[in-house]
Chimera marker file (.cmm) of the C-alpha trace (Angstrom):
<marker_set name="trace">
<marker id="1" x="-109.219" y="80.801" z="-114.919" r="1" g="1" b="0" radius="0.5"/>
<marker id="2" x="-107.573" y="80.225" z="-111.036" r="1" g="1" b="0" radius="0.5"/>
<marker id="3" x="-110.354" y="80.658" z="-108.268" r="1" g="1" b="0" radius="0.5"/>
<marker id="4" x="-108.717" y="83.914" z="-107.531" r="1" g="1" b="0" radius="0.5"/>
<marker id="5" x="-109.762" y="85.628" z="-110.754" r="1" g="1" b="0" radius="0.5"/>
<marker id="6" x="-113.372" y="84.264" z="-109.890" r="1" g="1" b="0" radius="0.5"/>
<marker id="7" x="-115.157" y="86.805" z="-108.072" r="1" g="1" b="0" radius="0.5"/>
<marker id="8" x="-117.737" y="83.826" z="-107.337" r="1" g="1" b="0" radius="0.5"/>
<marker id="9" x="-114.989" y="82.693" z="-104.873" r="1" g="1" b="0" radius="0.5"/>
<marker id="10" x="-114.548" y="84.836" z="-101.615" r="1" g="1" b="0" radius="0.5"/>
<marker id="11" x="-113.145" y="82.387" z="-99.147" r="1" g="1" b="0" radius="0.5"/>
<marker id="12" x="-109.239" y="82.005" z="-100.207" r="1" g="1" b="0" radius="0.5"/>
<marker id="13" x="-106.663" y="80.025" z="-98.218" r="1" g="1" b="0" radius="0.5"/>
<marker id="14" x="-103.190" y="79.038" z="-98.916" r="1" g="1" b="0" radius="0.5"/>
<marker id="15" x="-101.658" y="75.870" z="-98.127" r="1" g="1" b="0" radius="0.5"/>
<marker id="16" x="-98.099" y="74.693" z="-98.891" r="1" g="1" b="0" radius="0.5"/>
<marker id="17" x="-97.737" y="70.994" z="-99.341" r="1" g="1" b="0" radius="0.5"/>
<marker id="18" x="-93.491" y="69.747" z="-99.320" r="1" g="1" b="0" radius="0.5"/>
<marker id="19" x="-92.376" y="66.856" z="-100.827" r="1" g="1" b="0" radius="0.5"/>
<marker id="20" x="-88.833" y="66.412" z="-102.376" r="1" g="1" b="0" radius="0.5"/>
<marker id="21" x="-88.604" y="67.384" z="-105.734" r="1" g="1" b="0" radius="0.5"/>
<marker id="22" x="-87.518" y="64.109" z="-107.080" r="1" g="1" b="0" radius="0.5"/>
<marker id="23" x="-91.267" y="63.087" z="-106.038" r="1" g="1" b="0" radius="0.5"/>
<marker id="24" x="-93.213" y="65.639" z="-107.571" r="1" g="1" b="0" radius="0.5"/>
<marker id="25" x="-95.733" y="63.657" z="-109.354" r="1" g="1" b="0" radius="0.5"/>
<marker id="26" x="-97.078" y="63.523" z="-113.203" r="1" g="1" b="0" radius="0.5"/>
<marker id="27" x="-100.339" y="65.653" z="-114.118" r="1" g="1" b="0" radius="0.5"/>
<marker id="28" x="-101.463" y="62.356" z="-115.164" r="1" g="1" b="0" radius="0.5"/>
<marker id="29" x="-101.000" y="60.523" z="-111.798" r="1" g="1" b="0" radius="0.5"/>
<marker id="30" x="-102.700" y="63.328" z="-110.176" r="1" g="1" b="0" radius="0.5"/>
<marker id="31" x="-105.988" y="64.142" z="-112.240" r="1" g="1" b="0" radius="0.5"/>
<marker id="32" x="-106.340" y="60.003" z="-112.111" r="1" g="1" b="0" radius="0.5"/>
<marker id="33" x="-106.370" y="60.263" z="-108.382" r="1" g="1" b="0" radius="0.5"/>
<marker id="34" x="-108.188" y="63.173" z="-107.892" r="1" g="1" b="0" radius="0.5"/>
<marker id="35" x="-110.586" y="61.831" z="-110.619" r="1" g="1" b="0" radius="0.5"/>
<marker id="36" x="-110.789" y="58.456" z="-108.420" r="1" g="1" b="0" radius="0.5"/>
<marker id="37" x="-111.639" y="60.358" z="-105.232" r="1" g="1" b="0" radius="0.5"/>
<marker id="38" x="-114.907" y="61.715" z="-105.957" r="1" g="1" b="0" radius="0.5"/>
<marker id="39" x="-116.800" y="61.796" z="-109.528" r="1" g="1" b="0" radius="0.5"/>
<marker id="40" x="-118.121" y="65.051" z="-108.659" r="1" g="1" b="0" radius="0.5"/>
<marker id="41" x="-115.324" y="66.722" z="-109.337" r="1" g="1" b="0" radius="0.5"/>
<marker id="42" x="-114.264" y="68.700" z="-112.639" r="1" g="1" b="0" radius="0.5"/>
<marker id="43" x="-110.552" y="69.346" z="-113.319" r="1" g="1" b="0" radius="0.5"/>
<marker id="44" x="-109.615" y="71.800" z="-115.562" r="1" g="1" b="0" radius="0.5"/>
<marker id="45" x="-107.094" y="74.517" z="-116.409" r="1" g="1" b="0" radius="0.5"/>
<marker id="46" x="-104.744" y="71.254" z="-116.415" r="1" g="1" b="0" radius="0.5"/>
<marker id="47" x="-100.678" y="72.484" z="-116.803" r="1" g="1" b="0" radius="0.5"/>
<marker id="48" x="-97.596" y="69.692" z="-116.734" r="1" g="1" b="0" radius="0.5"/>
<marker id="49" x="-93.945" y="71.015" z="-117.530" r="1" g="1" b="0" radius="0.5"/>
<marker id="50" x="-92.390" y="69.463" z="-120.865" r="1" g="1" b="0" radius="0.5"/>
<marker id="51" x="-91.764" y="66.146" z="-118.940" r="1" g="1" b="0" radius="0.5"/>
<marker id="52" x="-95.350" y="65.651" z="-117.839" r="1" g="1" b="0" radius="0.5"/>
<marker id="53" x="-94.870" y="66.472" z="-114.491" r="1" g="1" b="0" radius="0.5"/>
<marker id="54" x="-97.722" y="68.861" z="-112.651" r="1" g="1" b="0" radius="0.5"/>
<marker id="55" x="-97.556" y="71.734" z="-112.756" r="1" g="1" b="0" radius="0.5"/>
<marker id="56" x="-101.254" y="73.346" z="-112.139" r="1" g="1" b="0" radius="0.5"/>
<marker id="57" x="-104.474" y="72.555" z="-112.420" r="1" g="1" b="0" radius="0.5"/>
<marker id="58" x="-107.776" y="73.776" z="-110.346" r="1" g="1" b="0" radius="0.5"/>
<marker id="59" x="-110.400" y="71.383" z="-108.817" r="1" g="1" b="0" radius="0.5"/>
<marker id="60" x="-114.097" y="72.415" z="-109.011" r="1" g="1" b="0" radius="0.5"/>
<marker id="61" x="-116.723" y="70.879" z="-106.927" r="1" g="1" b="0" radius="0.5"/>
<marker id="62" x="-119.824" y="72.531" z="-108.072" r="1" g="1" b="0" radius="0.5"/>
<marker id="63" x="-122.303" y="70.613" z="-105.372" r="1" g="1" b="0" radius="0.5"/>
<marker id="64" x="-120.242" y="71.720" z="-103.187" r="1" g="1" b="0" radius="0.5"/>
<marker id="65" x="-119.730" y="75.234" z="-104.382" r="1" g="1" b="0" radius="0.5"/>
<marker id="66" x="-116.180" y="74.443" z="-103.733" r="1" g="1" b="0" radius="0.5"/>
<marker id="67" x="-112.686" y="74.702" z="-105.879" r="1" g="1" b="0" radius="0.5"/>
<marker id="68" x="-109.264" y="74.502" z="-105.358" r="1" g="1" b="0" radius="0.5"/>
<marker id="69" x="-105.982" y="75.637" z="-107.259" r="1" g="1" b="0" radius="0.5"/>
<marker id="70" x="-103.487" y="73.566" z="-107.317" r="1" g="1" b="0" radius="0.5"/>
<marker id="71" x="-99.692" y="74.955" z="-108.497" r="1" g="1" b="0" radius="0.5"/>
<marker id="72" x="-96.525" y="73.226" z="-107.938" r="1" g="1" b="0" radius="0.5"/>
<marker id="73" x="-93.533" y="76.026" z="-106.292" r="1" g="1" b="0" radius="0.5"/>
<marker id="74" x="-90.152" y="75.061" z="-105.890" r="1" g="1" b="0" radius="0.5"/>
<marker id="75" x="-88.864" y="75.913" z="-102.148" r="1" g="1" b="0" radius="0.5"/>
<marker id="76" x="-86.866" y="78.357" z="-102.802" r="1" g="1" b="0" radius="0.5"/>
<marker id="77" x="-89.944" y="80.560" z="-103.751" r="1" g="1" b="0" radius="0.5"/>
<marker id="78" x="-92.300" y="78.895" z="-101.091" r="1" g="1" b="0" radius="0.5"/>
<marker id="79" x="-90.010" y="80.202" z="-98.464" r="1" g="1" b="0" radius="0.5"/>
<marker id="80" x="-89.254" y="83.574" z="-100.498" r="1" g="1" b="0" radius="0.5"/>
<marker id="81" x="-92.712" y="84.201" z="-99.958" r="1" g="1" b="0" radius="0.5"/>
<marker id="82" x="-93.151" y="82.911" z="-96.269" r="1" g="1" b="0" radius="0.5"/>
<marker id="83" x="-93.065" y="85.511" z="-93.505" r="1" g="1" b="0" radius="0.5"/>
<marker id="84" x="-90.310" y="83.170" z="-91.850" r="1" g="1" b="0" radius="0.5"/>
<link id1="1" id2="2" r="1" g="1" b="0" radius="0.2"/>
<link id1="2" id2="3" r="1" g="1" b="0" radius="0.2"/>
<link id1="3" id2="4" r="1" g="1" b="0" radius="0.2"/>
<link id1="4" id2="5" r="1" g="1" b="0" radius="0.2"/>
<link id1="5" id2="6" r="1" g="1" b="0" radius="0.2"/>
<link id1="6" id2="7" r="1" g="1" b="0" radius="0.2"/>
<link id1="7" id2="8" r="1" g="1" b="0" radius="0.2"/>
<link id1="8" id2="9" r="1" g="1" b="0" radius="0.2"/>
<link id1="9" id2="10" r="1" g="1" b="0" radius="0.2"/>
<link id1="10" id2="11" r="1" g="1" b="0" radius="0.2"/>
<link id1="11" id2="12" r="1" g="1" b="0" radius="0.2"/>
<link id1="12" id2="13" r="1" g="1" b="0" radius="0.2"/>
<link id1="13" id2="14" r="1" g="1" b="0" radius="0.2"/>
<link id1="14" id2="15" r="1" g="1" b="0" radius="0.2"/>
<link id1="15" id2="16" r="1" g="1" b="0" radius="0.2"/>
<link id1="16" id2="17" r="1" g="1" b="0" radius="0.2"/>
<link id1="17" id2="18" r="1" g="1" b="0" radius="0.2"/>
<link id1="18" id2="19" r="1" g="1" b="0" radius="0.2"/>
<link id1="19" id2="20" r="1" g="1" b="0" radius="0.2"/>
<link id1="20" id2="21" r="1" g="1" b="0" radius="0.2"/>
<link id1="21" id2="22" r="1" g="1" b="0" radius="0.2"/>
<link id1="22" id2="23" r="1" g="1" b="0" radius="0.2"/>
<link id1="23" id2="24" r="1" g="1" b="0" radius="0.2"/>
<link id1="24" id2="25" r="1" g="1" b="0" radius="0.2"/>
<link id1="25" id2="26" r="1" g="1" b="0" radius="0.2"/>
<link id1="26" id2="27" r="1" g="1" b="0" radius="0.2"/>
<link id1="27" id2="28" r="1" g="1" b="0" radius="0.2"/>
<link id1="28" id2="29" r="1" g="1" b="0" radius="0.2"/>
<link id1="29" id2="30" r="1" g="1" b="0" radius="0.2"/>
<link id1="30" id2="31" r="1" g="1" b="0" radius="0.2"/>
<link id1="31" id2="32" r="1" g="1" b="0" radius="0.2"/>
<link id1="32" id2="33" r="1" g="1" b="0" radius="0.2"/>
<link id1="33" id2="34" r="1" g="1" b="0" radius="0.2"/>
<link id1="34" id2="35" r="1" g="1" b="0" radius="0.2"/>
<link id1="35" id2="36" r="1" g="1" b="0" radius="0.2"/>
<link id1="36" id2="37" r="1" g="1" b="0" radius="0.2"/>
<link id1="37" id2="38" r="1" g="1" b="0" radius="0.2"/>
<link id1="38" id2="39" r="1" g="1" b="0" radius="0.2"/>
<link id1="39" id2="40" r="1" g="1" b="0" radius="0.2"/>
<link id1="40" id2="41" r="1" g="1" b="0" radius="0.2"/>
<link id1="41" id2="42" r="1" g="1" b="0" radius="0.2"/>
<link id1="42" id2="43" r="1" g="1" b="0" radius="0.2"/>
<link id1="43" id2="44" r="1" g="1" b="0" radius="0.2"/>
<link id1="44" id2="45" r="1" g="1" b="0" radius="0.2"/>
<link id1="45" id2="46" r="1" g="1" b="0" radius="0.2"/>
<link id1="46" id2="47" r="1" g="1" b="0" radius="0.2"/>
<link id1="47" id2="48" r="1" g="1" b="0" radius="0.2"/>
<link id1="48" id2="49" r="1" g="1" b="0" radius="0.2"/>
<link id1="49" id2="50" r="1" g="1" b="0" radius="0.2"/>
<link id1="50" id2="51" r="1" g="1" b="0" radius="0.2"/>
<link id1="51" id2="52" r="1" g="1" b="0" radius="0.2"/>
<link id1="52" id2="53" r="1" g="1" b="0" radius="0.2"/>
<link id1="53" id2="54" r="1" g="1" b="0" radius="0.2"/>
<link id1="54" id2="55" r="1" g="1" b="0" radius="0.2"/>
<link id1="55" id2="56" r="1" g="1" b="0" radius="0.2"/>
<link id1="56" id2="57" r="1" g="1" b="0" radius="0.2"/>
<link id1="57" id2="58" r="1" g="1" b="0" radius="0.2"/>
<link id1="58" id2="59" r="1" g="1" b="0" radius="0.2"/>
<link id1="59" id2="60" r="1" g="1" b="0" radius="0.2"/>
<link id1="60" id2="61" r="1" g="1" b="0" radius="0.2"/>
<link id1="61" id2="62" r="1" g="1" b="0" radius="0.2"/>
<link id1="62" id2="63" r="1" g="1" b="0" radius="0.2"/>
<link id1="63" id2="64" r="1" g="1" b="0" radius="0.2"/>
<link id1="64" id2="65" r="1" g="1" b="0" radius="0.2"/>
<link id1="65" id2="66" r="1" g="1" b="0" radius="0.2"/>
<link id1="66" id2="67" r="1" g="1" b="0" radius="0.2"/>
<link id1="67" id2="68" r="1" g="1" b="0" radius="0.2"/>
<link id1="68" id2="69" r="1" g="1" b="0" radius="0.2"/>
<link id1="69" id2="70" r="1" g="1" b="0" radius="0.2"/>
<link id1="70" id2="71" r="1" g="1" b="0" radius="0.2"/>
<link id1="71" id2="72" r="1" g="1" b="0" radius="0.2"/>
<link id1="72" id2="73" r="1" g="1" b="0" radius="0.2"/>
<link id1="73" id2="74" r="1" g="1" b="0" radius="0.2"/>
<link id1="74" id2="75" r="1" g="1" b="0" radius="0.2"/>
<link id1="75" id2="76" r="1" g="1" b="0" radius="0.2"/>
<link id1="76" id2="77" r="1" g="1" b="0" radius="0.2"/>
<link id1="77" id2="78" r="1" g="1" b="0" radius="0.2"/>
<link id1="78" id2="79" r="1" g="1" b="0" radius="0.2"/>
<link id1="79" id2="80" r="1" g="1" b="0" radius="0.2"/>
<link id1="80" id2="81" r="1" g="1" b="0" radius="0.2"/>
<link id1="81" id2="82" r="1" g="1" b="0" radius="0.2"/>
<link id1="82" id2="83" r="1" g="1" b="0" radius="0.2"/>
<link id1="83" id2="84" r="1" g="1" b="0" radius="0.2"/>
</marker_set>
């Protein structure tokens, strides 16, 4: 379930994060660095495309009474959905 379908979550931000697409990074590399960061946290709803590369995956922080969601957009709907 994404943070935004929990109605234990009220405080909701977006942040867009660009990279080029040639660097988008495997689910793997990023739940081992996220895992690395802080013990604490529990990954879960975890999503890579058919080559392994991320896709989603929300980060839970329950001392903290924290998440995030994390979704990779290509540009071209990042900016389709900016007010420019």
């Amino acid at each position: 379930m994404s943070m935004f379908e929990d109605s234990r979550y009220r405080w909701r931000e977006t942040y867009f994060v660009l990279f080029p697409a040639k660097k988008r990074p495997t689910l793997d590399s990023v739940t081992k660095m996220l895992s690395a960061l802080n013990k604490r946290f529990e990954l879960t709803n975890l999503n890579a495309d058919d080559q392994g590369m991320v896709d989603s995956l929300t980060v839970i922080s329950p001392d903290d009474f924290a998440a995030l969601d994390i979704c990779y957009t290509p540009a071209r709907k990042c900016w389709s959905k900016s007010p420019h």
